[in-house]
N, C-alpha and C positions, 0 to 999 in steps of 0.2 A: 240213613246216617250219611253225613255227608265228612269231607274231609278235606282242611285247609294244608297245603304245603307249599314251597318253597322250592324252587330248583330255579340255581342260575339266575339268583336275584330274579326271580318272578315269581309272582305270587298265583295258585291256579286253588278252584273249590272244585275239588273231585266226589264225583259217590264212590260211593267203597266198594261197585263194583273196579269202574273207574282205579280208581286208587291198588286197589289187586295187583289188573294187570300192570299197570305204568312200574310196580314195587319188581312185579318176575322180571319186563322187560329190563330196568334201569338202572336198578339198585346195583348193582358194580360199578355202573361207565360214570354215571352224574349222582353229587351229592344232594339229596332228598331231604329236607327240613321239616316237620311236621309241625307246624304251626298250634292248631287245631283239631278235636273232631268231635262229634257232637251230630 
């Protein structure tokens, strides 16, 4: 499973491990858009 989001006007395709940690590290400091996931 992969996962499209958004941060800071940029678009990045994370795996969902990927996507996890970037969610524990950032999710306060930078607004996180979820695009997609699939």
């Amino acid at each position: 499973m992969s996962v499209k989001v958004k941060i800071n006007n940029r678009v990045f395709t994370l795996s969902w491990d990927e996507f996890e940690k970037l969610i524990l590290r950032k999710a306060p400091k930078a607004p996180v858009e979820i695009l997609s996931m699939g």
